[in-house]
N, CA, C and O atoms as a GROMACS GRO file, in nm:
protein
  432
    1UNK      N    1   0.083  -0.118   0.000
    1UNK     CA    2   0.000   0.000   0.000
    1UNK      C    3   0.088   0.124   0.000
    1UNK      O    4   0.164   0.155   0.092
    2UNK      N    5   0.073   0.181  -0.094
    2UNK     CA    6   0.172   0.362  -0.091
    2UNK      C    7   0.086   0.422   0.004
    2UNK      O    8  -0.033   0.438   0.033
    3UNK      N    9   0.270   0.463   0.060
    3UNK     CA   10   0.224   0.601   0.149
    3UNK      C   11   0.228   0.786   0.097
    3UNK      O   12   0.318   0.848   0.042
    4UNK      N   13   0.096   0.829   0.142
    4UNK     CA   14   0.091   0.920   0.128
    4UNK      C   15   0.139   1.033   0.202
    4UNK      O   16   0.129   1.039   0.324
    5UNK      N   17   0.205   1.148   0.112
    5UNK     CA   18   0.314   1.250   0.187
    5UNK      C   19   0.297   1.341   0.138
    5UNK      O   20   0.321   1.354   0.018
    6UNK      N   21   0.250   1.437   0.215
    6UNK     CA   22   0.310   1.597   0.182
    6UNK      C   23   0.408   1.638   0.079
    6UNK      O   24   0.516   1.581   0.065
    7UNK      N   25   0.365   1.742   0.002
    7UNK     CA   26   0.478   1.779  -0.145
    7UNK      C   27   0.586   1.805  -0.008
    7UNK      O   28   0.676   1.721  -0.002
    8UNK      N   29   0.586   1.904   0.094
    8UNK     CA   30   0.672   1.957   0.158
    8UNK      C   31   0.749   1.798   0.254
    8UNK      O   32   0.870   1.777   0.266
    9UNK      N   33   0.668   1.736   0.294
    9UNK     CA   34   0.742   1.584   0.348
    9UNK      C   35   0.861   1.484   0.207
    9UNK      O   36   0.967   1.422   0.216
   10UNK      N   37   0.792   1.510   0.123
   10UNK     CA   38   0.870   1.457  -0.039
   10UNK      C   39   0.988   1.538  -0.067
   10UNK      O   40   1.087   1.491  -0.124
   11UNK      N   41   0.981   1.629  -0.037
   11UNK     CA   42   1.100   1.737  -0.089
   11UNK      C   43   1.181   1.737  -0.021
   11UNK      O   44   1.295   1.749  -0.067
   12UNK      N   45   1.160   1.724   0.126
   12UNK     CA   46   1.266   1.695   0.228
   12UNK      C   47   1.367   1.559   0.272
   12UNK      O   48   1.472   1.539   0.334
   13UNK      N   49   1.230   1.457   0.176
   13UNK     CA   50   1.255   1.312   0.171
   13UNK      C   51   1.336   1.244  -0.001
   13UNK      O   52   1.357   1.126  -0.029
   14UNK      N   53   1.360   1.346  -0.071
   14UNK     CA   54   1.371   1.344  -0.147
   14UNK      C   55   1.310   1.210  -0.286
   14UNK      O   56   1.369   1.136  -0.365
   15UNK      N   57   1.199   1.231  -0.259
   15UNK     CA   58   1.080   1.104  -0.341
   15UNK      C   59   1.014   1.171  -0.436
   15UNK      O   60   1.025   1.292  -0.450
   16UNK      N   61   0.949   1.104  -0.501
   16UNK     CA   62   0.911   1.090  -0.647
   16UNK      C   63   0.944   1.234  -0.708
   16UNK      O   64   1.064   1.251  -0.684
   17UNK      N   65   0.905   1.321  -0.760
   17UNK     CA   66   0.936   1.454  -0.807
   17UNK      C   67   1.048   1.527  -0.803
   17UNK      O   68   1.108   1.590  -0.890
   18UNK      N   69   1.082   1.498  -0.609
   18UNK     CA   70   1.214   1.539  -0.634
   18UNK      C   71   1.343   1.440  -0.581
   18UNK      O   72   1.430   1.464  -0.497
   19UNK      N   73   1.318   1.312  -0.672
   19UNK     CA   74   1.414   1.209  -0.624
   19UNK      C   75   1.525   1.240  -0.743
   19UNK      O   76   1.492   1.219  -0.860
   20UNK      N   77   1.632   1.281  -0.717
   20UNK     CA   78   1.765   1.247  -0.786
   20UNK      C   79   1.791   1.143  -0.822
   20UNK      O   80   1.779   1.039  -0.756
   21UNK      N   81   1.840   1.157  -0.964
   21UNK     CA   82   1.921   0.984  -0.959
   21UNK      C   83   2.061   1.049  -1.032
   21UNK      O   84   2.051   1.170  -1.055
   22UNK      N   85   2.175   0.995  -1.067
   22UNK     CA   86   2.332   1.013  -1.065
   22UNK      C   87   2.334   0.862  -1.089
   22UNK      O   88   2.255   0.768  -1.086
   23UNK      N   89   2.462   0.884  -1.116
   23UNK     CA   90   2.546   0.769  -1.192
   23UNK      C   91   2.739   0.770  -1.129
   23UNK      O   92   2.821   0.860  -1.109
   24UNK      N   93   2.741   0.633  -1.118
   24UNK     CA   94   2.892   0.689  -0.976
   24UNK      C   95   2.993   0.616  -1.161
   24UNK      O   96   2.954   0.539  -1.248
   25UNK      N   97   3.106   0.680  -1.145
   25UNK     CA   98   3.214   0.659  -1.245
   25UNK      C   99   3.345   0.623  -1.162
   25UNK      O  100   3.369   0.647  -1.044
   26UNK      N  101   3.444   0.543  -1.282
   26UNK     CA  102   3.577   0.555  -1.235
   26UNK      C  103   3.662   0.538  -1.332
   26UNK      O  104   3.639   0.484  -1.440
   27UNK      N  105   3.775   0.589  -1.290
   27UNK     CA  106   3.924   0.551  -1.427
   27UNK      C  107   4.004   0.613  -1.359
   27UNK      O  108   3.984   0.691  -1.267
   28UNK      N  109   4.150   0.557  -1.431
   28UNK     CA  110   4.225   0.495  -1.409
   28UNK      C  111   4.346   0.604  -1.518
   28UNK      O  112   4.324   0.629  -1.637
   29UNK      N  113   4.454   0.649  -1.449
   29UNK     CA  114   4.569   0.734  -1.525
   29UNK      C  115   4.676   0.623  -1.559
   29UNK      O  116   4.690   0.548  -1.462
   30UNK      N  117   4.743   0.596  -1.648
   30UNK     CA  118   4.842   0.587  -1.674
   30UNK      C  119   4.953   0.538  -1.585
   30UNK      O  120   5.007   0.644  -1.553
   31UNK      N  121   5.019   0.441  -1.526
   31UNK     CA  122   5.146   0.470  -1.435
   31UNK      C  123   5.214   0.543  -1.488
   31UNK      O  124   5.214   0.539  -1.612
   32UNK      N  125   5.299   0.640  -1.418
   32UNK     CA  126   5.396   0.728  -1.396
   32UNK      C  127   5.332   0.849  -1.462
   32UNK      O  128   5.410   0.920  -1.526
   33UNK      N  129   5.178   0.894  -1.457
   33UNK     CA  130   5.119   1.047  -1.536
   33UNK      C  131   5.128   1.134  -1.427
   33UNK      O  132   5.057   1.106  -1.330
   34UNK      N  133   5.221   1.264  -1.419
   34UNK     CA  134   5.228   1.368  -1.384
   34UNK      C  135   5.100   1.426  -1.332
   34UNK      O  136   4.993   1.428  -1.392
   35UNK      N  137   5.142   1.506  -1.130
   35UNK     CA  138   5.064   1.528  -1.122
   35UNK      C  139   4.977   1.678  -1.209
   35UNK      O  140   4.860   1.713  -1.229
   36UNK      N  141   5.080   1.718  -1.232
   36UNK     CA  142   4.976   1.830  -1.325
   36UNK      C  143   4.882   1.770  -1.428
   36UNK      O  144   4.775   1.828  -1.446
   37UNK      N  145   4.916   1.639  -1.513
   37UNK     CA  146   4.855   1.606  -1.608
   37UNK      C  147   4.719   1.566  -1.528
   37UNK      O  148   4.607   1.594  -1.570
   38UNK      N  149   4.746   1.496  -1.408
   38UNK     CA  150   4.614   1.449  -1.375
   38UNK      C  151   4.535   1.558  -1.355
   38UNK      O  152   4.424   1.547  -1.406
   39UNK      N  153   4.568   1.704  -1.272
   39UNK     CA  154   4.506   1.781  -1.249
   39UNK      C  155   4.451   1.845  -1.376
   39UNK      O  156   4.342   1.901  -1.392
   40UNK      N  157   4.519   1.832  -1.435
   40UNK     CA  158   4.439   1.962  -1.579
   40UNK      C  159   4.385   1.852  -1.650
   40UNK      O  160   4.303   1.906  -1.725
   41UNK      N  161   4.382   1.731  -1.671
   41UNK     CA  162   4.300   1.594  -1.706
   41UNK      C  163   4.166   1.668  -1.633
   41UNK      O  164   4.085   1.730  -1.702
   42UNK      N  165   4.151   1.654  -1.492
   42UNK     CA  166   4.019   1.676  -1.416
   42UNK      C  167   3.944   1.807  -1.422
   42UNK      O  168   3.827   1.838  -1.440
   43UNK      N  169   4.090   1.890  -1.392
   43UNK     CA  170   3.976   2.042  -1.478
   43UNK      C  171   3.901   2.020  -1.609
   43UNK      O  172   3.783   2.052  -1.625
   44UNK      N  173   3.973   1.965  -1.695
   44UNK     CA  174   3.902   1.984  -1.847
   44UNK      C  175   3.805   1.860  -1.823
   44UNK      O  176   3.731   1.854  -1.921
   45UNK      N  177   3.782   1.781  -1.752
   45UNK     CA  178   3.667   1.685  -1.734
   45UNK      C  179   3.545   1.764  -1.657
   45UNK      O  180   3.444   1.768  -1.727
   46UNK      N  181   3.532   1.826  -1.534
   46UNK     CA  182   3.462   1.934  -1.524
   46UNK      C  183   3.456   2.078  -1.578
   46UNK      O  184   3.364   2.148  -1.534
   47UNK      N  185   3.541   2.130  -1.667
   47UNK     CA  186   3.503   2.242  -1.744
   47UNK      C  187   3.453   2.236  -1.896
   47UNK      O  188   3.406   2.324  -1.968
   48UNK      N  189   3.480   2.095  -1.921
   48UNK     CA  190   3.417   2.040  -2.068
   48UNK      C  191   3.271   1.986  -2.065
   48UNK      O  192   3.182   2.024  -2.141
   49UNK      N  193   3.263   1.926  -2.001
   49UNK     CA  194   3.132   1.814  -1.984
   49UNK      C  195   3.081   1.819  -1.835
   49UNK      O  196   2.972   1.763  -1.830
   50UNK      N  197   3.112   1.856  -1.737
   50UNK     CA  198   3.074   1.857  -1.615
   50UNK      C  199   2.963   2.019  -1.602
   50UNK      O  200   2.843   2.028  -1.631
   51UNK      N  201   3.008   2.072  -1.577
   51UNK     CA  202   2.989   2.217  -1.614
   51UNK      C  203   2.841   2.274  -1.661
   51UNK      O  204   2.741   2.322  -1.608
   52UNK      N  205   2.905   2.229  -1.837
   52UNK     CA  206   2.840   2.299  -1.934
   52UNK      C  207   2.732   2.184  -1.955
   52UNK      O  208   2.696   2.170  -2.072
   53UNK      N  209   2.683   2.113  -1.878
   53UNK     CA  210   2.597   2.006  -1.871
   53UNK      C  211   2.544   2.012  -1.740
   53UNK      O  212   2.512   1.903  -1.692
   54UNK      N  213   2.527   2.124  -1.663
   54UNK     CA  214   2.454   2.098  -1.530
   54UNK      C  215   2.457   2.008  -1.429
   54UNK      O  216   2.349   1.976  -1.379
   55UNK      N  217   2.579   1.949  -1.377
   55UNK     CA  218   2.608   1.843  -1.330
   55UNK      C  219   2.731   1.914  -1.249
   55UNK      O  220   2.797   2.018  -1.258
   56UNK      N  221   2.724   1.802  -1.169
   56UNK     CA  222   2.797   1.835  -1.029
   56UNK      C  223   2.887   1.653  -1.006
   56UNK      O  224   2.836   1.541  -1.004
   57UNK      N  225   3.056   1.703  -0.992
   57UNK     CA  226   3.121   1.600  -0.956
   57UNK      C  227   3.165   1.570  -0.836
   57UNK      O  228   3.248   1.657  -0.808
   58UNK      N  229   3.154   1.494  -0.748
   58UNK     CA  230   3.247   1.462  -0.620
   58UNK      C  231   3.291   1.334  -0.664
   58UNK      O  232   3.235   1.226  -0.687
   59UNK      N  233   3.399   1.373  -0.668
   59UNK     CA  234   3.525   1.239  -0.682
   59UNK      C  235   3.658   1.278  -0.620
   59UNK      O  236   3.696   1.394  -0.606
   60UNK      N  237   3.733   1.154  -0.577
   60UNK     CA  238   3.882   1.184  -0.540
   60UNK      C  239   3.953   1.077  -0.615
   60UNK      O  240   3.899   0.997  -0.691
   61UNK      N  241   4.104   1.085  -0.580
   61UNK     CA  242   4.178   1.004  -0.637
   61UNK      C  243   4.313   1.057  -0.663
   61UNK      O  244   4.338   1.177  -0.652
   62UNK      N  245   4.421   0.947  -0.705
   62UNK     CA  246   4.525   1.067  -0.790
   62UNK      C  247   4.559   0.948  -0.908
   62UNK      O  248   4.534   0.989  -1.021
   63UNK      N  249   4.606   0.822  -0.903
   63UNK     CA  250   4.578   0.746  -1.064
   63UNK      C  251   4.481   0.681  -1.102
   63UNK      O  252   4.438   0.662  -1.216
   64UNK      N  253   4.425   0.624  -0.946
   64UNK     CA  254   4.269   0.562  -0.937
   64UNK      C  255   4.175   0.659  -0.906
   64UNK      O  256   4.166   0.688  -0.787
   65UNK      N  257   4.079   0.733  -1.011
   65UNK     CA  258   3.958   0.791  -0.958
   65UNK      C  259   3.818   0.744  -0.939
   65UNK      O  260   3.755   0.700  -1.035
   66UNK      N  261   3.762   0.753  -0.809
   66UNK     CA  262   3.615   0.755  -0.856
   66UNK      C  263   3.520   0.850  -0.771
   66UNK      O  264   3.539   0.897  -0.658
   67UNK      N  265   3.429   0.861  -0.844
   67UNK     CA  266   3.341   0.951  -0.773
   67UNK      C  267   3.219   0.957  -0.848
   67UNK      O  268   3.207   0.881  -0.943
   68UNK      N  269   3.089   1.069  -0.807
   68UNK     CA  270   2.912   1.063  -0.816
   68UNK      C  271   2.954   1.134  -0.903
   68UNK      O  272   3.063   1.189  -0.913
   69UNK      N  273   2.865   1.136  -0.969
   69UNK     CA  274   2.798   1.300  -1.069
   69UNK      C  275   2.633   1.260  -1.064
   69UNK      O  276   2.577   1.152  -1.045
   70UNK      N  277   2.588   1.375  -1.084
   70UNK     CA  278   2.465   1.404  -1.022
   70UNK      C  279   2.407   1.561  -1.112
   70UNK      O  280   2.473   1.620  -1.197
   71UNK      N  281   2.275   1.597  -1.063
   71UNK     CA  282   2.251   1.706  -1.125
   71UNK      C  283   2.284   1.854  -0.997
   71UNK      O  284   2.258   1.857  -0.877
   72UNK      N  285   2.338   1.944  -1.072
   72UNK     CA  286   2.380   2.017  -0.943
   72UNK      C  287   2.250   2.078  -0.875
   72UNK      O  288   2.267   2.141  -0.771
   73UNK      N  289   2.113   2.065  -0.931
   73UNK     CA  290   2.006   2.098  -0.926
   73UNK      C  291   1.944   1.983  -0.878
   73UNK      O  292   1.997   1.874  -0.898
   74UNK      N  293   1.838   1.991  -0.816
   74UNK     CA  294   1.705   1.880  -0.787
   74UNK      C  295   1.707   1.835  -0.932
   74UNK      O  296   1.671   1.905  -1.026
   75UNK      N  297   1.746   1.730  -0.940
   75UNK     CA  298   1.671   1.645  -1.079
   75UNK      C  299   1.744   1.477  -1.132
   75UNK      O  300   1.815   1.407  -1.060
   76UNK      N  301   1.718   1.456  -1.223
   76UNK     CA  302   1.758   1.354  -1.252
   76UNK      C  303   1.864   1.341  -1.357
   76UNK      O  304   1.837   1.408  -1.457
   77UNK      N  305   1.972   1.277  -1.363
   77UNK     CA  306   2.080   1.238  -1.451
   77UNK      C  307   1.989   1.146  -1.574
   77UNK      O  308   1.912   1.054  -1.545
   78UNK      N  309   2.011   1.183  -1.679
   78UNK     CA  310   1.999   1.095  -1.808
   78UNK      C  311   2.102   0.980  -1.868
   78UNK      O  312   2.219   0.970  -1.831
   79UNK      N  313   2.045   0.903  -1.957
   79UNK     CA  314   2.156   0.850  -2.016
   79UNK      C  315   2.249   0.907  -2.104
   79UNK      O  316   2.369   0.894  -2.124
   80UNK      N  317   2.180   0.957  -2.138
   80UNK     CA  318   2.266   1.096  -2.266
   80UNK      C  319   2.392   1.149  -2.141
   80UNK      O  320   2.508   1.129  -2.176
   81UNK      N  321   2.376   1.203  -2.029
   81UNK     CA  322   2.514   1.233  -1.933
   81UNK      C  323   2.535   1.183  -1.950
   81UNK      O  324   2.609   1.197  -2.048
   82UNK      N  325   2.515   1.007  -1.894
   82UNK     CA  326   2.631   0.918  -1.894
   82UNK      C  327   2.701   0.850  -1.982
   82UNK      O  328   2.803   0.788  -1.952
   83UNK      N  329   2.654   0.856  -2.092
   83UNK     CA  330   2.716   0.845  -2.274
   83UNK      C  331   2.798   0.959  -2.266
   83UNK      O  332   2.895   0.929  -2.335
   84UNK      N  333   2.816   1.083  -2.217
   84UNK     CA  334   2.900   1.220  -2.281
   84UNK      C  335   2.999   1.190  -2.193
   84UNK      O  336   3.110   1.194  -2.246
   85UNK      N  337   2.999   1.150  -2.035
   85UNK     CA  338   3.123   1.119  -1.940
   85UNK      C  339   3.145   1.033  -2.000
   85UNK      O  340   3.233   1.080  -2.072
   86UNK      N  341   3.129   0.910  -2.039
   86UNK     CA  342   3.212   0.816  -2.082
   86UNK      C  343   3.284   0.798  -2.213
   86UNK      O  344   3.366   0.710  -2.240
   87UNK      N  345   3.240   0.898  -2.293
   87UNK     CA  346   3.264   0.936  -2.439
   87UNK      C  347   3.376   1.033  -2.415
   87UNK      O  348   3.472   1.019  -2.491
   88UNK      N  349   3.386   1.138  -2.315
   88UNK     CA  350   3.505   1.228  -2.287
   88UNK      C  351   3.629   1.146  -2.238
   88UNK      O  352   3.742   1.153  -2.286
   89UNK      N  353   3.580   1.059  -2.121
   89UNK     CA  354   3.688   0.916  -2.050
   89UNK      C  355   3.753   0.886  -2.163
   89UNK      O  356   3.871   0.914  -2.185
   90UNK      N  357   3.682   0.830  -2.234
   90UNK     CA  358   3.779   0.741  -2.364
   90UNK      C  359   3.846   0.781  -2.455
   90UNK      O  360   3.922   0.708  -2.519
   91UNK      N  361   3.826   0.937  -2.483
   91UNK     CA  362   3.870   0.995  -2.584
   91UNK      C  363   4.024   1.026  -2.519
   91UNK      O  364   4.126   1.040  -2.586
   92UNK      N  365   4.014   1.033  -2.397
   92UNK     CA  366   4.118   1.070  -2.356
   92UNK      C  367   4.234   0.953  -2.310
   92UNK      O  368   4.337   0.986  -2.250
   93UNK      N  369   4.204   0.822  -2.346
   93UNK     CA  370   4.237   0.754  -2.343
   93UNK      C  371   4.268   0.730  -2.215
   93UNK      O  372   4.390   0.721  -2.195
   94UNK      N  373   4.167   0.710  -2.082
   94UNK     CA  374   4.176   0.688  -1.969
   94UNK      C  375   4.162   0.582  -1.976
   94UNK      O  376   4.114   0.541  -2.081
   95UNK      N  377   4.201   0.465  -1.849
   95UNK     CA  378   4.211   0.355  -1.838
   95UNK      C  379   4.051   0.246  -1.782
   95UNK      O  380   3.942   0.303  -1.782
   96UNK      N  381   4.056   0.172  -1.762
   96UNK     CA  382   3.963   0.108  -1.686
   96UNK      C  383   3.845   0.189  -1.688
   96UNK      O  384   3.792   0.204  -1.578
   97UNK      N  385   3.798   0.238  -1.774
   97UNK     CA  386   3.650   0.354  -1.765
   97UNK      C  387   3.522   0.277  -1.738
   97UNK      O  388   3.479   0.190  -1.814
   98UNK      N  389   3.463   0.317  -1.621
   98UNK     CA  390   3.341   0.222  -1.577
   98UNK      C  391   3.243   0.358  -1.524
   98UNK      O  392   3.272   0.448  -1.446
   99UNK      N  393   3.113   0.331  -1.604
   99UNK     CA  394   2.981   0.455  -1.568
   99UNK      C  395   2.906   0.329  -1.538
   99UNK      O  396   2.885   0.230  -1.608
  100UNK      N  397   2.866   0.362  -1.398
  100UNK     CA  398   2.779   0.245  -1.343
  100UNK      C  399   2.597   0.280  -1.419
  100UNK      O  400   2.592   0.384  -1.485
  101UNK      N  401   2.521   0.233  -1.413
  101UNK     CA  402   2.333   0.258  -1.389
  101UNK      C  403   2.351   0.405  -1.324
  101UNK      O  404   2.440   0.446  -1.250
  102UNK      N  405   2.226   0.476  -1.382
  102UNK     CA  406   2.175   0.556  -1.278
  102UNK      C  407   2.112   0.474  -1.134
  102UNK      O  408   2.081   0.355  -1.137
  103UNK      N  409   2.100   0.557  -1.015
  103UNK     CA  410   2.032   0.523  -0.904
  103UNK      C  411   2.058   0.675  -0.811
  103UNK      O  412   2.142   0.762  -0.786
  104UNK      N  413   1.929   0.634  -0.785
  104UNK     CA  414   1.883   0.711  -0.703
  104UNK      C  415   2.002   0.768  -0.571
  104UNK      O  416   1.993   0.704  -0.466
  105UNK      N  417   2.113   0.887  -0.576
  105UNK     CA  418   2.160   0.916  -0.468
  105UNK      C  419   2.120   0.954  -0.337
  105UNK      O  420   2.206   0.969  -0.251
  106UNK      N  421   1.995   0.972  -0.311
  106UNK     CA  422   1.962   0.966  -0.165
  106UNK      C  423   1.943   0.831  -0.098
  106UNK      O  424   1.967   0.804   0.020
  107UNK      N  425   1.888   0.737  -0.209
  107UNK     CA  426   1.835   0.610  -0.125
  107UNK      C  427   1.867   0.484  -0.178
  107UNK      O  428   1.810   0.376  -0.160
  108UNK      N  429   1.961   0.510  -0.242
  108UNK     CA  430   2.011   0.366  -0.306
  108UNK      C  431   2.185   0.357  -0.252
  108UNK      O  432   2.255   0.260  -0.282
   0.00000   0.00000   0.00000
């Protein structure tokens, strides 16, 4: 039986309307890639496609990365994002490139 909730109980709970979903990524540098390369690697991964696509990254790492992307807004990640991150990954000839499913980042 669904439970019924307040738009204002949903929004805080983050459910149906305003449930996020994101997609978690990872890859992989090169042995022996400079740390500047990695760093200006990651700028131009959020100033190319991160960015200018409404999306928000938290990731760490320094040859192994992984981390969320998400919408930097209430909303939902598409597949089309996760085709353009993984289409930028490869071009750049990053290693081990893995874009998991979307799911839901509050409750999955």
């Amino acid at each position: 039986m669904a439970t019924q909730r307040s738009r204002r109980l949903r929004k805080k709970m983050h459910l149906d309307e305003f449930q996020e979903l994101g997609f978690s990524v990872n890859f992989t540098f090169e042995e022996g890639t400079s740390e500047a390369e990695i760093d200006s690697t990651v700028d131009a991964l959020i100033n190319e496609v991160i960015e200018p696509n409404g999306l928000a990254f938290d990731g760490s790492g320094y040859l192994q990365w992984e981390g969320l992307i998400c919408l930097e807004k209430i909303g939902k990640c598409t597949e089309e994002h996760q085709e353009q991150v993984r289409k930028w990954l490869n071009e750049r000839q990053l290693k081990d490139v893995r874009v998991s499913e979307l799911f839901d980042v509050w409750w999955d």
